[in-house]
PDB file as gemmi writes it, atoms N, CA and C in Angstrom:
CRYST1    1.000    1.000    1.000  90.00  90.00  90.00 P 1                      
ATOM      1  N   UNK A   1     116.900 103.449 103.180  1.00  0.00           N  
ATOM      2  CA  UNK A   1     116.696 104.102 104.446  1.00  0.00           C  
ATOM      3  C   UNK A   1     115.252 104.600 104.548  1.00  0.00           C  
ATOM      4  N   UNK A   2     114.569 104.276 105.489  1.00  0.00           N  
ATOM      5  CA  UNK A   2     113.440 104.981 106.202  1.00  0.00           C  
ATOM      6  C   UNK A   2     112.916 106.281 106.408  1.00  0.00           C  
ATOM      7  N   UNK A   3     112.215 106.927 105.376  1.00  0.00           N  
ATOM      8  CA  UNK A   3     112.064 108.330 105.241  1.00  0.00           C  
ATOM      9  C   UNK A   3     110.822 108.505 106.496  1.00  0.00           C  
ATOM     10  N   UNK A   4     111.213 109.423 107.748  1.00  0.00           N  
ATOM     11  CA  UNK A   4     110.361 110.008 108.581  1.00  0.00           C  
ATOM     12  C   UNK A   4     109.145 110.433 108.379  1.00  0.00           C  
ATOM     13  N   UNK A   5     108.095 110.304 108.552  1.00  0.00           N  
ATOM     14  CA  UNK A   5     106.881 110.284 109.144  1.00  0.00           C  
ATOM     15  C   UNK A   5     106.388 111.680 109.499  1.00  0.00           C  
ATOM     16  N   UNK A   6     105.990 112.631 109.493  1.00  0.00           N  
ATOM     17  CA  UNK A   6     105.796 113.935 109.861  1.00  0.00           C  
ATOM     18  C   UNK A   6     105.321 114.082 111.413  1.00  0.00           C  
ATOM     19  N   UNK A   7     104.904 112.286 112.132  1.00  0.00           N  
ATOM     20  CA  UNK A   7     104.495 112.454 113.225  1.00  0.00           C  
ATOM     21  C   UNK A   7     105.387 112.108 114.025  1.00  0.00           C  
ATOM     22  N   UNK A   8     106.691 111.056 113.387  1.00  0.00           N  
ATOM     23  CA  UNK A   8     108.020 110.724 113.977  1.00  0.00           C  
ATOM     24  C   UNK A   8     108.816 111.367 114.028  1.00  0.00           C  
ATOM     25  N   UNK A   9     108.773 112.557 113.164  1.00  0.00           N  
ATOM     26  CA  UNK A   9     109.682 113.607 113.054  1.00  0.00           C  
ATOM     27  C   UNK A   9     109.260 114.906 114.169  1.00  0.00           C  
ATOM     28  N   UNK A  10     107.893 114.789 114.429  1.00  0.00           N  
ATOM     29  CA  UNK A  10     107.708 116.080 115.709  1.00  0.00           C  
ATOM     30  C   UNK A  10     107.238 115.527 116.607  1.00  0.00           C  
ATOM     31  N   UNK A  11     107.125 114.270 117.032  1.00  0.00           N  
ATOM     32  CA  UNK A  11     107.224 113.570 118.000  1.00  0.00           C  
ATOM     33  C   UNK A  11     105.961 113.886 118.702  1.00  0.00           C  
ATOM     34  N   UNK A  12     104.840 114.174 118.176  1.00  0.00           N  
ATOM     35  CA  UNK A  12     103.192 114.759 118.737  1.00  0.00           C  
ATOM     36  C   UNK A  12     102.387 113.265 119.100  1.00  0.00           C  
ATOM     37  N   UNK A  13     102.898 112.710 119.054  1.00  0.00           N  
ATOM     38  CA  UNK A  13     101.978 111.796 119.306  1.00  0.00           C  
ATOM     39  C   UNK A  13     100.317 111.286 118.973  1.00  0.00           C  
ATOM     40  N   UNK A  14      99.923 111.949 117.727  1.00  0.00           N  
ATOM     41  CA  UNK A  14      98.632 111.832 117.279  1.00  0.00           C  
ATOM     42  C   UNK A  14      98.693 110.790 116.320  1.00  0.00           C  
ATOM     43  N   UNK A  15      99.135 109.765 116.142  1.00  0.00           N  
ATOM     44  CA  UNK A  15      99.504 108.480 115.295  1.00  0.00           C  
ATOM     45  C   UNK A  15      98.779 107.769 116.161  1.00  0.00           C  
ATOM     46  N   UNK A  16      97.855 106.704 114.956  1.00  0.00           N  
ATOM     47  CA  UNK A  16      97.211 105.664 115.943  1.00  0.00           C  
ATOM     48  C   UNK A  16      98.374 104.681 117.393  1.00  0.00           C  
ATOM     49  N   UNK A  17      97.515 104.915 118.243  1.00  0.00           N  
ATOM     50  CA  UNK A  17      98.367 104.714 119.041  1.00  0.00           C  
ATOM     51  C   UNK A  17      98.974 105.685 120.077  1.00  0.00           C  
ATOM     52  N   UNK A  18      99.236 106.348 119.457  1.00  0.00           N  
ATOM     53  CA  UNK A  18     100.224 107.563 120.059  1.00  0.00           C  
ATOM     54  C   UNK A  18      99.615 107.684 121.797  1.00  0.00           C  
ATOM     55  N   UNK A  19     100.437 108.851 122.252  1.00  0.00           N  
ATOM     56  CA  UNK A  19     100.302 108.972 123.666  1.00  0.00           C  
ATOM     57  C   UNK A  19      99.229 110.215 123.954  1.00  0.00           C  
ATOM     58  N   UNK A  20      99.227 111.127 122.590  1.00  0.00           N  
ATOM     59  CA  UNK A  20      97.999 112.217 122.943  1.00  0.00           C  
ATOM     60  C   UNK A  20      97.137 111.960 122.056  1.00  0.00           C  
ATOM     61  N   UNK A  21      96.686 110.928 121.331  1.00  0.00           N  
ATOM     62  CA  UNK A  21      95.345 110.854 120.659  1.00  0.00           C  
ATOM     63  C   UNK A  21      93.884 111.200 121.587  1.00  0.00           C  
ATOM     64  N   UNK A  22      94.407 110.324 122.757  1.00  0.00           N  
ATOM     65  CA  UNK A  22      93.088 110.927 123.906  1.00  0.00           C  
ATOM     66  C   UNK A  22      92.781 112.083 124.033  1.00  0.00           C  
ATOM     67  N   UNK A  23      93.855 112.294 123.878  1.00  0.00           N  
ATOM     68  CA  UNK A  23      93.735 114.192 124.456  1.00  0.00           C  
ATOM     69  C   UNK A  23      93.482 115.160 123.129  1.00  0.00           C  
ATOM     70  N   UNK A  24      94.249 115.096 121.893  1.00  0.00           N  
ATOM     71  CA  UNK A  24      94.389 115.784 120.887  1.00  0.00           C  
ATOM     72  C   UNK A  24      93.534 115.149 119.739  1.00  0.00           C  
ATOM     73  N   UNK A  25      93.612 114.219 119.840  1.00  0.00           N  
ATOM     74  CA  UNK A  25      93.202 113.168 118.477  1.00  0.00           C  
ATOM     75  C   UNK A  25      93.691 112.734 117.700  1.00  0.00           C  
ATOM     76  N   UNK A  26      93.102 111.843 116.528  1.00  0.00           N  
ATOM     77  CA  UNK A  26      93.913 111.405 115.855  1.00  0.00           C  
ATOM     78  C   UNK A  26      94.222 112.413 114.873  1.00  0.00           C  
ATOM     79  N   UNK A  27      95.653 112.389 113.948  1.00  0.00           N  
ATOM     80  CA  UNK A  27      95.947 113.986 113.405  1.00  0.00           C  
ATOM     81  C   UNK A  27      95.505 112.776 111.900  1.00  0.00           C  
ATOM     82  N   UNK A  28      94.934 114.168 111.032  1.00  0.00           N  
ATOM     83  CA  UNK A  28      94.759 113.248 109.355  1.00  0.00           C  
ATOM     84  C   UNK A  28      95.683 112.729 108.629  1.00  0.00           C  
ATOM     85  N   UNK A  29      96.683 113.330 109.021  1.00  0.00           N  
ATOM     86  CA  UNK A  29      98.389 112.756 108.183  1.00  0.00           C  
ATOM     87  C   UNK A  29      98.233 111.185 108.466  1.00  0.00           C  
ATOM     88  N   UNK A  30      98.123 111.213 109.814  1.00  0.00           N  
ATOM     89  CA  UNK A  30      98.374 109.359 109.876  1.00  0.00           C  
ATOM     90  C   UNK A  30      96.950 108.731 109.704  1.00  0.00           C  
ATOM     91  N   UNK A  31      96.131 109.355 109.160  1.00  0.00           N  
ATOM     92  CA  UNK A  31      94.909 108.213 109.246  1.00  0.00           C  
ATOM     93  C   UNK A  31      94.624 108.437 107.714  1.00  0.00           C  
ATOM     94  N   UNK A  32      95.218 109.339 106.985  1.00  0.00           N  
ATOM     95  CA  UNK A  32      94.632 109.320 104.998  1.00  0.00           C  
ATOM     96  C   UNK A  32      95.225 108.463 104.760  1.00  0.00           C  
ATOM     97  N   UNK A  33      94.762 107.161 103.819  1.00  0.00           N  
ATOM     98  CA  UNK A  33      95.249 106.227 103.626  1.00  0.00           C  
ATOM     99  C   UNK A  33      95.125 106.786 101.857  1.00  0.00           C  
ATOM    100  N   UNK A  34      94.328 107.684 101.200  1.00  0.00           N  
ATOM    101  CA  UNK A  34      94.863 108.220 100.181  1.00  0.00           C  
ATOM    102  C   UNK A  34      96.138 108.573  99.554  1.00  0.00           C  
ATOM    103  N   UNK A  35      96.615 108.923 100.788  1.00  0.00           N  
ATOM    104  CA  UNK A  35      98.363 109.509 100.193  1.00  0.00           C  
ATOM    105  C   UNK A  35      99.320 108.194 100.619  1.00  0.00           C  
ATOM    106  N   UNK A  36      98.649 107.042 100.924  1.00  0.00           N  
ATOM    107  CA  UNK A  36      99.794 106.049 101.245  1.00  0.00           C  
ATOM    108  C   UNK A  36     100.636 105.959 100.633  1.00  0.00           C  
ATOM    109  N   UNK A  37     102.070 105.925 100.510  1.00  0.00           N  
ATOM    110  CA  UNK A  37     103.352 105.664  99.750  1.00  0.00           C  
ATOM    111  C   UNK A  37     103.770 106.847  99.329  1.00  0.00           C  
ATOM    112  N   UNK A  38     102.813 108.005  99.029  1.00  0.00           N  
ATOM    113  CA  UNK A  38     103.528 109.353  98.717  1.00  0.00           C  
ATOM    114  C   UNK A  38     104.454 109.772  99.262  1.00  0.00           C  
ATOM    115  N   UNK A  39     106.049 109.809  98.432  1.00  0.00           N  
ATOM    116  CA  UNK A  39     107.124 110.746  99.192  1.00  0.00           C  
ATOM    117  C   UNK A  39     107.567 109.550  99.755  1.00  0.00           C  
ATOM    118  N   UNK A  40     107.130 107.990  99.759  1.00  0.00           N  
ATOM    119  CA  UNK A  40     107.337 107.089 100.472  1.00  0.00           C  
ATOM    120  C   UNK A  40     107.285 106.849 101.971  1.00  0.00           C  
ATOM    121  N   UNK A  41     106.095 108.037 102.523  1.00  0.00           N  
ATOM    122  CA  UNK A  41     105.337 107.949 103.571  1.00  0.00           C  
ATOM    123  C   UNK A  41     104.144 106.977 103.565  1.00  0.00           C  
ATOM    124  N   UNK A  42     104.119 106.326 105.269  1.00  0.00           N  
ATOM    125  CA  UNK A  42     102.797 105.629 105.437  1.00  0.00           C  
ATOM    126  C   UNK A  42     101.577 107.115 105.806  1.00  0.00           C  
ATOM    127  N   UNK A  43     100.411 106.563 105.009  1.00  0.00           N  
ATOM    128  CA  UNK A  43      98.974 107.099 105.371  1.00  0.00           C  
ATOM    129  C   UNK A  43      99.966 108.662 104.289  1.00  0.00           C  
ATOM    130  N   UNK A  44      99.271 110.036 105.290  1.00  0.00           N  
ATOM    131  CA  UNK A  44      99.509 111.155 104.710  1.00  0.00           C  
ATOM    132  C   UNK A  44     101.192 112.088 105.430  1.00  0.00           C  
ATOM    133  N   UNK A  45     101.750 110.845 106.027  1.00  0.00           N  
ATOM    134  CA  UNK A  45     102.640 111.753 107.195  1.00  0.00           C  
ATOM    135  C   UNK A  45     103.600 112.129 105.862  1.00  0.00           C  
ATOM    136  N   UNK A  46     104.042 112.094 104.538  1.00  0.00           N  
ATOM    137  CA  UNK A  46     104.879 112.859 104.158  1.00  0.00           C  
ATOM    138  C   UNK A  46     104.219 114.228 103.161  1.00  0.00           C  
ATOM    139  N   UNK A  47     103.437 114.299 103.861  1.00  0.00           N  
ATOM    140  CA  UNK A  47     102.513 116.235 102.892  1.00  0.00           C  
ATOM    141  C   UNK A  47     101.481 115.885 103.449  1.00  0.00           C  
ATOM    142  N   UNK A  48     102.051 116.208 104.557  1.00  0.00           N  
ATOM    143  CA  UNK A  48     100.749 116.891 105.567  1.00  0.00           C  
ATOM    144  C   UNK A  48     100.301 118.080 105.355  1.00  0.00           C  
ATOM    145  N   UNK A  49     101.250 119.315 104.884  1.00  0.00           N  
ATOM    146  CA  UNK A  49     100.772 120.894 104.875  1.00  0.00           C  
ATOM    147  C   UNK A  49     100.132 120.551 103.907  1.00  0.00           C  
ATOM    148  N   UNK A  50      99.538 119.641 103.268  1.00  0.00           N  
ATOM    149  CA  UNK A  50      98.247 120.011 102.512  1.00  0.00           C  
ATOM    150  C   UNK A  50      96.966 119.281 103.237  1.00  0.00           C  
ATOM    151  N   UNK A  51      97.110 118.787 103.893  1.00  0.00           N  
ATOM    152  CA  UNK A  51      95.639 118.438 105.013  1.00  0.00           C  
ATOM    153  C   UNK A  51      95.573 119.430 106.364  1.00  0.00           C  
ATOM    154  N   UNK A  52      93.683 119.493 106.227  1.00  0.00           N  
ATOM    155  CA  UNK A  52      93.388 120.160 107.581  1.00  0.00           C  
ATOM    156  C   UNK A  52      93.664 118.647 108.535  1.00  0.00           C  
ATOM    157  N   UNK A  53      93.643 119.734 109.702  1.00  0.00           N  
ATOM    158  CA  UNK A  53      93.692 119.015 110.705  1.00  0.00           C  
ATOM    159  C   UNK A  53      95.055 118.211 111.466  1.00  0.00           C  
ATOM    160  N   UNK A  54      96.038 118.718 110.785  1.00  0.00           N  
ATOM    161  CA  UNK A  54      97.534 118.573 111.417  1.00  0.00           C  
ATOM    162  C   UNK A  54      98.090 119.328 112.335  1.00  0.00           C  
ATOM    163  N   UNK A  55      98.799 119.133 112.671  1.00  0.00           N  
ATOM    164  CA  UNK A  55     100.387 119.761 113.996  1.00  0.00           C  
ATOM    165  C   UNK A  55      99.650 121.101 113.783  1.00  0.00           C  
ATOM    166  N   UNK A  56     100.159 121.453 112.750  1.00  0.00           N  
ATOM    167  CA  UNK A  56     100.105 123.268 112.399  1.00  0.00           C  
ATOM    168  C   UNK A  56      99.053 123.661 112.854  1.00  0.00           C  
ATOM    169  N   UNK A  57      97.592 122.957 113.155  1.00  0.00           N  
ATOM    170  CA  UNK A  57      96.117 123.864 113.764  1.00  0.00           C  
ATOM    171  C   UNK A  57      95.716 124.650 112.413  1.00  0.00           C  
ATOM    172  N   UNK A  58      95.842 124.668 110.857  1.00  0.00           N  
ATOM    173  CA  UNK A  58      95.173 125.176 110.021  1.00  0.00           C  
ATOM    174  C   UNK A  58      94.137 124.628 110.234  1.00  0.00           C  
ATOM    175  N   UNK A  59      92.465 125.694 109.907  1.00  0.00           N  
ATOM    176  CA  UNK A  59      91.003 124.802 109.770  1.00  0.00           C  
ATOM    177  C   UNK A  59      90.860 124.306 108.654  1.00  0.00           C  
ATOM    178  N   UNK A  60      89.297 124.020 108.422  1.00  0.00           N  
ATOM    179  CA  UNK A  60      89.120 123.769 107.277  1.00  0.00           C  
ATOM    180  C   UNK A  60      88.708 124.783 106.546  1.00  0.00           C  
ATOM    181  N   UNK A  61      88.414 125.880 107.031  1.00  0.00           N  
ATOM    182  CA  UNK A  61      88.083 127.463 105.696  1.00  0.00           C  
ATOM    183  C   UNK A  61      89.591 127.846 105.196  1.00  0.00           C  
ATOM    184  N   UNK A  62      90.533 127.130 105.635  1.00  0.00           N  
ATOM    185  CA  UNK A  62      91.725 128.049 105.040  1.00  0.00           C  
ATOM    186  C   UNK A  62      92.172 126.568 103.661  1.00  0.00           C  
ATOM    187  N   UNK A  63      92.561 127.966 102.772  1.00  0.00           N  
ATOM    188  CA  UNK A  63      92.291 126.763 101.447  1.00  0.00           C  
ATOM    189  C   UNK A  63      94.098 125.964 101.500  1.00  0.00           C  
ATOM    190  N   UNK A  64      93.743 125.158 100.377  1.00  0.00           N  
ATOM    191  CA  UNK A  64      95.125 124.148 100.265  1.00  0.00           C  
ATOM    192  C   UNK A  64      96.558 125.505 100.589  1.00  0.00           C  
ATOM    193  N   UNK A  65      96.087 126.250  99.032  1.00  0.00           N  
ATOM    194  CA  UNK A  65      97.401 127.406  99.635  1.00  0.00           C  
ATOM    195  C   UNK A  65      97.880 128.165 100.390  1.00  0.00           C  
ATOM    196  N   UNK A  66      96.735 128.736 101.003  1.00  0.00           N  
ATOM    197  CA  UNK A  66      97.395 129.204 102.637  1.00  0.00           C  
ATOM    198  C   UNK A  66      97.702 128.556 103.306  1.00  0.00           C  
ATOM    199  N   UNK A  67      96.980 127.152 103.214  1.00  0.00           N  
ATOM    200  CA  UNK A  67      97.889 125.844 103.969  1.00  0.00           C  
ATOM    201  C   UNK A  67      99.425 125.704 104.154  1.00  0.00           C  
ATOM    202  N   UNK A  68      99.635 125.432 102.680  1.00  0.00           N  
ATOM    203  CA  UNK A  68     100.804 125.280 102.260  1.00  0.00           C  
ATOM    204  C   UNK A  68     101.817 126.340 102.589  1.00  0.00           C  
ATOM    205  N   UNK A  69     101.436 127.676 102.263  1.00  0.00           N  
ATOM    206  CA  UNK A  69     102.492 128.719 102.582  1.00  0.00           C  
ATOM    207  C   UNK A  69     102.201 128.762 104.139  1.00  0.00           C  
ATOM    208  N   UNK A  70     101.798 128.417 105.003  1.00  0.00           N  
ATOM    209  CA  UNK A  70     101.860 128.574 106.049  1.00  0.00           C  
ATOM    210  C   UNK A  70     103.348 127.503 106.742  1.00  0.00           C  
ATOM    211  N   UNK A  71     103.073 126.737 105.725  1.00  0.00           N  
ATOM    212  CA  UNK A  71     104.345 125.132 106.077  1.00  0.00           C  
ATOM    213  C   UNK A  71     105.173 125.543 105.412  1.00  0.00           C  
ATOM    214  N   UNK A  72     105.766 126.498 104.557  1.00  0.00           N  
ATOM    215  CA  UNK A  72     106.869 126.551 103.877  1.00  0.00           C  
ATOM    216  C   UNK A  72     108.403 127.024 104.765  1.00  0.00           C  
ATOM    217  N   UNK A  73     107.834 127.398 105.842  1.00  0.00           N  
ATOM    218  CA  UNK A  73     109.011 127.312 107.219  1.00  0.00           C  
ATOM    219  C   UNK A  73     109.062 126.631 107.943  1.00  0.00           C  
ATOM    220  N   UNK A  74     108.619 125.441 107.830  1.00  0.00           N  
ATOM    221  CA  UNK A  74     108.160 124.182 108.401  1.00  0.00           C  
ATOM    222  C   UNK A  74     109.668 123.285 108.215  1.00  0.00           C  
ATOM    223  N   UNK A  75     110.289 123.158 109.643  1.00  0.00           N  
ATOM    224  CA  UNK A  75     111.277 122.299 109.235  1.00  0.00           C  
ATOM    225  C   UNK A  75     111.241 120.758 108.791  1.00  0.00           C  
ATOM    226  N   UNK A  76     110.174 120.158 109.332  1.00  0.00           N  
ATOM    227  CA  UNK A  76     109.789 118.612 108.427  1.00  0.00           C  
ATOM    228  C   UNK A  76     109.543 119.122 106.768  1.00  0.00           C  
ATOM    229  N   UNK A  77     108.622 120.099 106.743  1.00  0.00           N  
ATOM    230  CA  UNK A  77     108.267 120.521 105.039  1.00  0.00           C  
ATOM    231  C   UNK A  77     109.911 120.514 104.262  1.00  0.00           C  
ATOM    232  N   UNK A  78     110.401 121.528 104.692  1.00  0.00           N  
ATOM    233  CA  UNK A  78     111.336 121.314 104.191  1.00  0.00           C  
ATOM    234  C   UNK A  78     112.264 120.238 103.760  1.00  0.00           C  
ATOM    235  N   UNK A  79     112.700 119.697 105.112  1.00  0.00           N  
ATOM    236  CA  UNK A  79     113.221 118.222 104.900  1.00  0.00           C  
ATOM    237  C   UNK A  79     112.552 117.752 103.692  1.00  0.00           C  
ATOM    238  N   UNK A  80     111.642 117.264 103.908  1.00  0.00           N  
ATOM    239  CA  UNK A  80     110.813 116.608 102.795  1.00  0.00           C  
ATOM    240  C   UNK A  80     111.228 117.030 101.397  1.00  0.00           C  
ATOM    241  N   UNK A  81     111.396 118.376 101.078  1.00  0.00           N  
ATOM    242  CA  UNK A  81     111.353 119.324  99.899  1.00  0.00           C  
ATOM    243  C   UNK A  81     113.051 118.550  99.699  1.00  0.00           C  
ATOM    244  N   UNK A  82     114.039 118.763 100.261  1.00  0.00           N  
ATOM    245  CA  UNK A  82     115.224 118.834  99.990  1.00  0.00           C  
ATOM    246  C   UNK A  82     115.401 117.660  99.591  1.00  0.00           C  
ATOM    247  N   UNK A  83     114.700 116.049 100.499  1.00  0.00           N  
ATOM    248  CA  UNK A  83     115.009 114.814 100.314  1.00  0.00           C  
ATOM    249  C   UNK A  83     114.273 114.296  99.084  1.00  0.00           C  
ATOM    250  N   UNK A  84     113.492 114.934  98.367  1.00  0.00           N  
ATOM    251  CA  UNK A  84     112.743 114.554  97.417  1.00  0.00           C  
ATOM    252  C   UNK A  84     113.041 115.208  96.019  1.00  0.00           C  
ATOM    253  N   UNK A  85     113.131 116.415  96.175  1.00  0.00           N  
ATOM    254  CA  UNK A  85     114.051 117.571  95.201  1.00  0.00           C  
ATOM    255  C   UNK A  85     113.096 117.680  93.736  1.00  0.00           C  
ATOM    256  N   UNK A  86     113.437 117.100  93.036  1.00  0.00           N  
ATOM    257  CA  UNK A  86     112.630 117.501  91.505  1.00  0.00           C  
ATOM    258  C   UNK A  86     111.266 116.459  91.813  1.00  0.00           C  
ATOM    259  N   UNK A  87     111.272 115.812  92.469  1.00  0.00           N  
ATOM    260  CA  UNK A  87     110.042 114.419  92.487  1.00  0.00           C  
ATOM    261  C   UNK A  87     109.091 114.728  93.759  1.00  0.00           C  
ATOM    262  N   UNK A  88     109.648 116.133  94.404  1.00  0.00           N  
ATOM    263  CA  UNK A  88     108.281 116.729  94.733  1.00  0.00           C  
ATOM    264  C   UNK A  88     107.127 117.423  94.881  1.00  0.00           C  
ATOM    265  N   UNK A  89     105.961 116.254  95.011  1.00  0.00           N  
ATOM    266  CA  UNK A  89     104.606 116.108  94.211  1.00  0.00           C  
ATOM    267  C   UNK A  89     104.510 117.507  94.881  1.00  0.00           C  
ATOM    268  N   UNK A  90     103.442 118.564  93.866  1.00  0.00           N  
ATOM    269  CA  UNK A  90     102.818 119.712  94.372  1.00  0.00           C  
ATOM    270  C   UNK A  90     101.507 119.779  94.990  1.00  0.00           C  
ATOM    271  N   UNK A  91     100.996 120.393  95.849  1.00  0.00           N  
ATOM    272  CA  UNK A  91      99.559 120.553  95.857  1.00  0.00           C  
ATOM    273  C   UNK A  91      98.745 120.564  95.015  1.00  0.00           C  
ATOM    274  N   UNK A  92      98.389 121.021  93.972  1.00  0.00           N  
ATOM    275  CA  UNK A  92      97.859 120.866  93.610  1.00  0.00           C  
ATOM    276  C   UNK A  92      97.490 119.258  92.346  1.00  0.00           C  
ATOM    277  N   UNK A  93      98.303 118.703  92.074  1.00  0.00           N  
ATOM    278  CA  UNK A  93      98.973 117.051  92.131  1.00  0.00           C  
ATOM    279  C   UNK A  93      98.166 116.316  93.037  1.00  0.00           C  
ATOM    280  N   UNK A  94      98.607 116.897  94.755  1.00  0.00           N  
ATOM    281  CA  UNK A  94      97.905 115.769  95.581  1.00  0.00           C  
ATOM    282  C   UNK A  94      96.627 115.974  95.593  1.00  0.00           C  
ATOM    283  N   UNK A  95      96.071 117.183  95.675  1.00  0.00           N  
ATOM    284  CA  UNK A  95      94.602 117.477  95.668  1.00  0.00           C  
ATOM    285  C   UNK A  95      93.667 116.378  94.707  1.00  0.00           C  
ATOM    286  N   UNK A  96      94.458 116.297  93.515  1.00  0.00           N  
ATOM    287  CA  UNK A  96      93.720 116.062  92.868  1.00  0.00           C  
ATOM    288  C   UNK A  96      93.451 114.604  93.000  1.00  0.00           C  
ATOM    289  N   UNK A  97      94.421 113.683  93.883  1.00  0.00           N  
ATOM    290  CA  UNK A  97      94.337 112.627  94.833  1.00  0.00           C  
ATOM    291  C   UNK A  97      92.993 112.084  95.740  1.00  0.00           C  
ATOM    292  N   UNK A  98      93.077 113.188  95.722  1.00  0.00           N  
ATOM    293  CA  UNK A  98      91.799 113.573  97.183  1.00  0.00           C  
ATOM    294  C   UNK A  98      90.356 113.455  95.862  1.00  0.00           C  
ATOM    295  N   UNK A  99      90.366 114.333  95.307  1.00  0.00           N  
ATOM    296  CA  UNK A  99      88.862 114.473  94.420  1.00  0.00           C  
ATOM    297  C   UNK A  99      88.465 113.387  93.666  1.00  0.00           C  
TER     298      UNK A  99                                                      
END                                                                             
């Protein structure tokens, strides 16, 4: 089965393509091709609360962990957390993706 997308799941439309990229832009979840397959998401849509520039409006001065605790009431975050369970990757894990 097809694990949701963080941009299919809130339906924002900032996915290449989408209907508010004009308006909003493109969001980084769907354009990091770093986190491809993570969580068995395309691009970054499954751990997004660790990129600026998503749904949530975190900047870039706010660090990975206020990121993150900001998404921890995040009903996609969650999902994610529950459907993945012991095999999900932490922030600081993906960061180190990124560097």
């Amino acid at each position: 089965m097809k694990k949701a997308n963080c941009w299919e799941f809130r339906n924002c439309g900032r996915q290449p393509g989408g209907e508010n990229v004009e308006e909003l832009g493109l969001c980084a979840a769907a354009t990091n091709s770093i986190m491809e397959g993570v969580h068995d998401g395309e691009k970054g849509g499954r751990v997004c609360w660790i990129m600026v520039g998503t749904q949530c409006g975190q900047d870039a001065a706010a660090s990975p962990d206020k990121r993150k605790r900001a998404c921890m009431s995040c009903d996609f975050y969650n999902m994610v957390k529950q459907q993945e369970g012991a095999n999900l990757r932490q922030a600081e894990e993906l960061l180190n993706l990124i560097a």
